[in-house]
ROVEX-870422 format. One record per atom (N, C-alpha, C): residue in three letters; atom name; x, y, z. Coordinates in steps of 0.02 Angstrom, whole numbers. Atoms other than C-alpha are relative to their C-alpha. Layout:
// ROVEX-870422
+------+------+--------+--------+--------+
! fimi ! fido !      x !      y !      z !
+------+------+--------+--------+--------+
!  ala !   CA !      X !      Y !      Z !
...
+------+------+--------+--------+--------+
END
This chain:
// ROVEX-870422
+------+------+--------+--------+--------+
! fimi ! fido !      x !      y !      z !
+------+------+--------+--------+--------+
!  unk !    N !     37 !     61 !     12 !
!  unk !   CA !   1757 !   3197 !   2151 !
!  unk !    C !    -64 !      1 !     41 !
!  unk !    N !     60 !     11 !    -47 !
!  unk !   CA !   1634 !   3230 !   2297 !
!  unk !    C !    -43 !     38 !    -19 !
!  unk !    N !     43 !    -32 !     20 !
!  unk !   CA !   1561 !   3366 !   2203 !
!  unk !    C !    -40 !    -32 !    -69 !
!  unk !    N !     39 !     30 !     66 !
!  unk !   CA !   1546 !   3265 !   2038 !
!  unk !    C !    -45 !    -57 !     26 !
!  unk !    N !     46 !     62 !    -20 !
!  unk !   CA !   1452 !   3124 !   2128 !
!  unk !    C !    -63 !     28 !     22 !
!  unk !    N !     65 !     -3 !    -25 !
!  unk !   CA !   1352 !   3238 !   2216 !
!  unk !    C !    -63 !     46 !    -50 !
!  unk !    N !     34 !    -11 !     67 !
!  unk !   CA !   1273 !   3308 !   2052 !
!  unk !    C !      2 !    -52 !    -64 !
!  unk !    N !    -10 !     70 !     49 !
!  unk !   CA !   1304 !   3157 !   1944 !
!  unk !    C !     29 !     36 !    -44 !
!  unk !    N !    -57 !    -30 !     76 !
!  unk !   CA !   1429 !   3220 !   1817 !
!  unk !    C !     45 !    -61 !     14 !
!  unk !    N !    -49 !     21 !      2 !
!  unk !   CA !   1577 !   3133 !   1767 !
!  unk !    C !     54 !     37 !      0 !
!  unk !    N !    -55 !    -62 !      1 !
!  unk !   CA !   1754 !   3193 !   1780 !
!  unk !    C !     53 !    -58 !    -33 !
!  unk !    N !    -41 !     32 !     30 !
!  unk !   CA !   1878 !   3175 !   1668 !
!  unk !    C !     54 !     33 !     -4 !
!  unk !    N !    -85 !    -18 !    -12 !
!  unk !   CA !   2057 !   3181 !   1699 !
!  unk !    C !     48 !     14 !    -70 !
!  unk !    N !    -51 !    -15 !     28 !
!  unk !   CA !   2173 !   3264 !   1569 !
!  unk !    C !     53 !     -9 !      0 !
!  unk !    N !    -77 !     49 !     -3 !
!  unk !   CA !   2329 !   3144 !   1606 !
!  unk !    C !     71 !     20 !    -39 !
!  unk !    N !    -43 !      4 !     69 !
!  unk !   CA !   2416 !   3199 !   1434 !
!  unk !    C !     69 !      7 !     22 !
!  unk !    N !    -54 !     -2 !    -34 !
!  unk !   CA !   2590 !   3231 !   1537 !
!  unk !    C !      5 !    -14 !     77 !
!  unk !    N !     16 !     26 !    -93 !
!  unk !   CA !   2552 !   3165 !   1710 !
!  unk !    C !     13 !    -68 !      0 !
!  unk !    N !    -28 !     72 !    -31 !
!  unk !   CA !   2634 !   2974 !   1686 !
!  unk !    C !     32 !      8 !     36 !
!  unk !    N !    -40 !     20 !    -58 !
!  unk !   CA !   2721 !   2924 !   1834 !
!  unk !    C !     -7 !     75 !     50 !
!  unk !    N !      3 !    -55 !    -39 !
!  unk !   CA !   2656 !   3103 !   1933 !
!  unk !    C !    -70 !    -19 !     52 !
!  unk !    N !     56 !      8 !    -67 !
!  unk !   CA !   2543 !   3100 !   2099 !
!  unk !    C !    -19 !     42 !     25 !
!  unk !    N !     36 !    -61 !    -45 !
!  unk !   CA !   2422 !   3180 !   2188 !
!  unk !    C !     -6 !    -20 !     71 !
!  unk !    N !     10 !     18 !    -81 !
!  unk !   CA !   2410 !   3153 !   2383 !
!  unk !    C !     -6 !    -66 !     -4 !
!  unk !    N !     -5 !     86 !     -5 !
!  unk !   CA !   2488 !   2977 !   2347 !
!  unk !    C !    -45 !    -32 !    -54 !
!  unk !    N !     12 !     46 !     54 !
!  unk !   CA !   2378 !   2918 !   2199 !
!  unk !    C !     23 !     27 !    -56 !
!  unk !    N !    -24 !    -12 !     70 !
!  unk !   CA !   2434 !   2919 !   2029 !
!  unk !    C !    -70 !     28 !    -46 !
!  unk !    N !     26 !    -38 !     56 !
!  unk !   CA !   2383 !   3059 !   1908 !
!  unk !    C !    -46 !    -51 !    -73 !
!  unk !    N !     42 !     53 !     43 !
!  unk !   CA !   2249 !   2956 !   1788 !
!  unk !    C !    -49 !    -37 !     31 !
!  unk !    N !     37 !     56 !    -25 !
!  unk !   CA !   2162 !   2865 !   1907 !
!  unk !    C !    -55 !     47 !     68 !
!  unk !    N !     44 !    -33 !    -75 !
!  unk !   CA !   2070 !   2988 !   2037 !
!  unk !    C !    -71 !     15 !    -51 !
!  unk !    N !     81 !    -12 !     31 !
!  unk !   CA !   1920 !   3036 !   1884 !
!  unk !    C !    -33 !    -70 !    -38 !
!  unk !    N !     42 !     13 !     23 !
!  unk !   CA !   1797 !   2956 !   1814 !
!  unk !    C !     33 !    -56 !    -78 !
!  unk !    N !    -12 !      8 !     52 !
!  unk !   CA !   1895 !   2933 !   1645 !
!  unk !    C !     73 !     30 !     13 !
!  unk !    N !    -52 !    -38 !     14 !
!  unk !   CA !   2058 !   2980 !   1595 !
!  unk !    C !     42 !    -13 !    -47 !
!  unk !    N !    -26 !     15 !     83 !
!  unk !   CA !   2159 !   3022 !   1440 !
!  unk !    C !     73 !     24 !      5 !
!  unk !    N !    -49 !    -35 !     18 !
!  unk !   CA !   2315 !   3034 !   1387 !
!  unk !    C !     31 !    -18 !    -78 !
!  unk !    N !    -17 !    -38 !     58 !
!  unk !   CA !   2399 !   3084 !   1249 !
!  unk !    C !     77 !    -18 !    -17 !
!  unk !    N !    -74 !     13 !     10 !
!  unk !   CA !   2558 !   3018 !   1154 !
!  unk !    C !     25 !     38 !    -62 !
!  unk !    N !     -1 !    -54 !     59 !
!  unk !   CA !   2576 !   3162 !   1032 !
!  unk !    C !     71 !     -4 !      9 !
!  unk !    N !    -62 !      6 !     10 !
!  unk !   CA !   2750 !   3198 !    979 !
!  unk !    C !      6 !     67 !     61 !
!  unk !    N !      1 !    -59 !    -79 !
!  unk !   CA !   2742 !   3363 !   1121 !
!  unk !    C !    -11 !    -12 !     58 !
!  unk !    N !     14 !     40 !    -80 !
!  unk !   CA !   2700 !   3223 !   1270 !
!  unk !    C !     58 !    -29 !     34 !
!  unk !    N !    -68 !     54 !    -31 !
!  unk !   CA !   2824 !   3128 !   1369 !
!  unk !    C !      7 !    -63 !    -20 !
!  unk !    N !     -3 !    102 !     40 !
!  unk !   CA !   2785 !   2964 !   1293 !
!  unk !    C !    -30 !     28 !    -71 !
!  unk !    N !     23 !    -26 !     80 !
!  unk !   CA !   2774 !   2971 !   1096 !
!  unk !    C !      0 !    -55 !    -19 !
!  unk !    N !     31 !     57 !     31 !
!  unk !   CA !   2680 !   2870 !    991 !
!  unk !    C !    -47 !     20 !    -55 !
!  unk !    N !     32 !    -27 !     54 !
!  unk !   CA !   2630 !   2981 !    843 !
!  unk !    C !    -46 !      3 !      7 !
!  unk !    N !     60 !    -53 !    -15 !
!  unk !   CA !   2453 !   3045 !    848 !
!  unk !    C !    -39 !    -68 !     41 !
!  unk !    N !     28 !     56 !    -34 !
!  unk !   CA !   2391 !   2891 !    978 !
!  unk !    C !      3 !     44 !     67 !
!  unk !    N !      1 !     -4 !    -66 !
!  unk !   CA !   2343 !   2894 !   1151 !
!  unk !    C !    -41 !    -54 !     33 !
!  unk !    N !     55 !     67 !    -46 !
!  unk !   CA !   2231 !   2786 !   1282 !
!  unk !    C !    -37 !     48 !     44 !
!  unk !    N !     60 !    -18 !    -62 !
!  unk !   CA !   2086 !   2804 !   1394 !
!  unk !    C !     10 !    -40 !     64 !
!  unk !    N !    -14 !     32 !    -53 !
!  unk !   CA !   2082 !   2740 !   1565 !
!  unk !    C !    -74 !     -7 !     33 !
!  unk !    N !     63 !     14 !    -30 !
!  unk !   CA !   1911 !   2692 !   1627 !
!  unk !    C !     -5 !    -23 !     59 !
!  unk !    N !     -9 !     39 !    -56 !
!  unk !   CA !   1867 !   2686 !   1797 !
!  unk !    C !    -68 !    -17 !     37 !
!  unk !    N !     60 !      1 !    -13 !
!  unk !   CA !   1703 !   2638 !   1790 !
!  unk !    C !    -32 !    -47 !    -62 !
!  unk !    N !     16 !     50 !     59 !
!  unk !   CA !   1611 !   2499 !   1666 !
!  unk !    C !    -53 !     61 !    -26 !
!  unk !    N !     38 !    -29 !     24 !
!  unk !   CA !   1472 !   2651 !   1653 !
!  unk !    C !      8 !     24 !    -63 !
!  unk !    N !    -18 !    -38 !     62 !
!  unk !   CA !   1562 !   2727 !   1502 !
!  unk !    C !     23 !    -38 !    -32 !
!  unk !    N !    -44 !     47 !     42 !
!  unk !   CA !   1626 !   2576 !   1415 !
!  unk !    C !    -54 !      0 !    -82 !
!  unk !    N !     35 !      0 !     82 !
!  unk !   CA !   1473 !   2588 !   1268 !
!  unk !    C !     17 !     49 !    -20 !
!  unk !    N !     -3 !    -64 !     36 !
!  unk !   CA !   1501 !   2773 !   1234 !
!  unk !    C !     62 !     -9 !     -9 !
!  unk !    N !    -54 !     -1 !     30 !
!  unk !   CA !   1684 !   2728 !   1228 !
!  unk !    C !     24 !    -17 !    -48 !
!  unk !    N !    -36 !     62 !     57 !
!  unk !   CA !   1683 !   2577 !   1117 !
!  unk !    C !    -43 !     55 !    -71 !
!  unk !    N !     52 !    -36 !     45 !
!  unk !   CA !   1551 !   2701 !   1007 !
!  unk !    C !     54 !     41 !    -44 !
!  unk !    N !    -47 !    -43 !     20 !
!  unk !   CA !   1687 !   2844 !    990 !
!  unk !    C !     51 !    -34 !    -21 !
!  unk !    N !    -47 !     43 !      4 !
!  unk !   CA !   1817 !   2705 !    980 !
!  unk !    C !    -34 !    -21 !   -100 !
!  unk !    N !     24 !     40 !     88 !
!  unk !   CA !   1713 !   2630 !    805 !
!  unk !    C !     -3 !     70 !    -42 !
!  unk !    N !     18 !    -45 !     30 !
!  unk !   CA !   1708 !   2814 !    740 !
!  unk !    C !    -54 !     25 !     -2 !
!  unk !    N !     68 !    -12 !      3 !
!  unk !   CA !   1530 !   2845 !    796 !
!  unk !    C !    -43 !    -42 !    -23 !
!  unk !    N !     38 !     54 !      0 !
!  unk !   CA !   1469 !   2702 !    754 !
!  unk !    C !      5 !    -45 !     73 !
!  unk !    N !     -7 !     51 !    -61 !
!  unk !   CA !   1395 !   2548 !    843 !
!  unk !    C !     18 !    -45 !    -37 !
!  unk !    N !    -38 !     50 !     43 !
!  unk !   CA !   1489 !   2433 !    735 !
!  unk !    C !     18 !    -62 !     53 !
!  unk !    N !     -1 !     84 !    -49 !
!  unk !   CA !   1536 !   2319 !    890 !
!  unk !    C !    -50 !    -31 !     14 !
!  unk !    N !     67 !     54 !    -22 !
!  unk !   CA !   1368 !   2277 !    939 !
!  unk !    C !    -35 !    -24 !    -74 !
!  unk !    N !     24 !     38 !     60 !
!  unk !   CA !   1342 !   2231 !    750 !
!  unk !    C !     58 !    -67 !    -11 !
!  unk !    N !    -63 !     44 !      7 !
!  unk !   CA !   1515 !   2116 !    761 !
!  unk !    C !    -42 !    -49 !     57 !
!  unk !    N !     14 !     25 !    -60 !
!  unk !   CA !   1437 !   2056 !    930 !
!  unk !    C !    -71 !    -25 !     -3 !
!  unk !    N !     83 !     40 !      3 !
!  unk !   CA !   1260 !   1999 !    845 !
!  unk !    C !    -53 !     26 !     42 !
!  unk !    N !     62 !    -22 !    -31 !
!  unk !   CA !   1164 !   2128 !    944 !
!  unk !    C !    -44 !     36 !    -36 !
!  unk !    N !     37 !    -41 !     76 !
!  unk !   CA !   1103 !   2236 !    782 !
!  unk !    C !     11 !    -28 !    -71 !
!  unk !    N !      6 !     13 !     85 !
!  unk !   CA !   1050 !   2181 !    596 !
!  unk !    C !     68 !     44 !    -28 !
!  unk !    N !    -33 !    -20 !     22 !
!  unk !   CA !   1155 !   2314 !    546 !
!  unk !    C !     28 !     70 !     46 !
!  unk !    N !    -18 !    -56 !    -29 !
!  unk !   CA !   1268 !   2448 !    585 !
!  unk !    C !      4 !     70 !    -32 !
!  unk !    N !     10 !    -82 !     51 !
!  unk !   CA !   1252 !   2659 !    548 !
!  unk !    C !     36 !     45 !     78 !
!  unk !    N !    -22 !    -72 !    -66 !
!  unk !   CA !   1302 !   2837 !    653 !
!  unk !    C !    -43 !      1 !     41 !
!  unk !    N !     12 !    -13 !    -46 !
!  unk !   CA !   1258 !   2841 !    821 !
!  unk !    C !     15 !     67 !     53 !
!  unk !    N !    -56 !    -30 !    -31 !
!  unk !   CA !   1379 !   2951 !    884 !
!  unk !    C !     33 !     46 !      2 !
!  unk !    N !    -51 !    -26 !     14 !
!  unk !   CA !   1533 !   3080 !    885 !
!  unk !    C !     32 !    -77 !      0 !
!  unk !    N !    -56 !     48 !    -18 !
!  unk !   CA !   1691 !   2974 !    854 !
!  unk !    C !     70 !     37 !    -46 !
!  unk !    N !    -52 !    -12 !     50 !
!  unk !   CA !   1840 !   2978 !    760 !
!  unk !    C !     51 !    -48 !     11 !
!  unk !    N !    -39 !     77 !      4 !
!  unk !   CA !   1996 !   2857 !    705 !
!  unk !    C !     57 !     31 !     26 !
!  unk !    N !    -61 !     15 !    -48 !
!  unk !   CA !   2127 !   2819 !    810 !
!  unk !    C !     66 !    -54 !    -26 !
!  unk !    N !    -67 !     17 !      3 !
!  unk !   CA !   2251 !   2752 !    715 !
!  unk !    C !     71 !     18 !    -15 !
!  unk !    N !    -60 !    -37 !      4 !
!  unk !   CA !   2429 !   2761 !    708 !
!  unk !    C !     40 !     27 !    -56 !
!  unk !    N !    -26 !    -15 !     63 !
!  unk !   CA !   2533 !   2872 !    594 !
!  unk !    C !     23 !    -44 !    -44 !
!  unk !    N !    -14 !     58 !     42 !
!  unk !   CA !   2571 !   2795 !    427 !
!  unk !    C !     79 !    -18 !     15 !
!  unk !    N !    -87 !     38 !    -25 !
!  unk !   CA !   2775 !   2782 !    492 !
!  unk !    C !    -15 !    -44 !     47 !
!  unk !    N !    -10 !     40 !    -58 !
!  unk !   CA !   2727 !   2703 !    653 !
!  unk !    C !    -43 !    -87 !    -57 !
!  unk !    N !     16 !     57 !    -10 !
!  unk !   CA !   2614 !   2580 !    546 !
!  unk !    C !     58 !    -40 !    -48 !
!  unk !    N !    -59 !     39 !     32 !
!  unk !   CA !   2769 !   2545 !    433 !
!  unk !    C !     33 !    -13 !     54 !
!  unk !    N !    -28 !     -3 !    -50 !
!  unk !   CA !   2851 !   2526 !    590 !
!  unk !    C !    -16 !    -58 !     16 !
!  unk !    N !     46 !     65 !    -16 !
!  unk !   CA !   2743 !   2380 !    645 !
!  unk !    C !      4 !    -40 !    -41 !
!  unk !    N !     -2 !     42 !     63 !
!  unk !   CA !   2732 !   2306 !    486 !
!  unk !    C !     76 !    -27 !    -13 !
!  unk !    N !   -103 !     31 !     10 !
!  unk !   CA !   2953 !   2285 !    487 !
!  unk !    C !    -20 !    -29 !     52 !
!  unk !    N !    -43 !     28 !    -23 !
!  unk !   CA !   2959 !   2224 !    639 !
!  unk !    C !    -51 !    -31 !     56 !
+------+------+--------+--------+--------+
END
């Protein structure tokens, strides 16, 4: 971390099997910048092709919500800051397999 600060980078933590694991007393997810994990059916927590981000910093919250809309800025068109919305971005969709959303939908 003292090196990514002292070049301005970000660092981003690869979490994808590190719930409930520690590093010199803090919990795995929370020492970078960002951090992801992963609830693939090959993770410790499953949740069909989903996962989460962990932000530890408000700096990355537009490029998240960006990748979050699929590369769009679609929120700041929901949010009345743009006429309209188009591609800004990388992104891609994050939602859950079609069982998990029948899944949701029973119950």
């Amino acid at each position: 971390m003292a090196l990514a600060r002292s070049i301005i980078y970000f660092v981003v933590e690869d979490a994808a099997q590190a719930i409930d694991s520690y590093y010199k007393g803090k919990p795995l997810g929370s020492i970078g910048h960002l951090a992801a994990f992963s609830f693939h059916e090959t993770k410790n927590i499953i949740s069909g092709e989903e996962g989460c981000w962990l932000l530890m910093t408000t700096v990355l919250l537009k490029e998240q919500k960006i990748i979050r809309e699929k590369g769009t800025n679609r929120s700041a068109f929901f949010r009345g800051e743009i006429d309209k919305y188009g591609w800004v971005d990388i992104g891609s969709s994050f939602l859950p397999s079609e069982l998990l959303q029948l899944f949701y939908t029973l119950n």
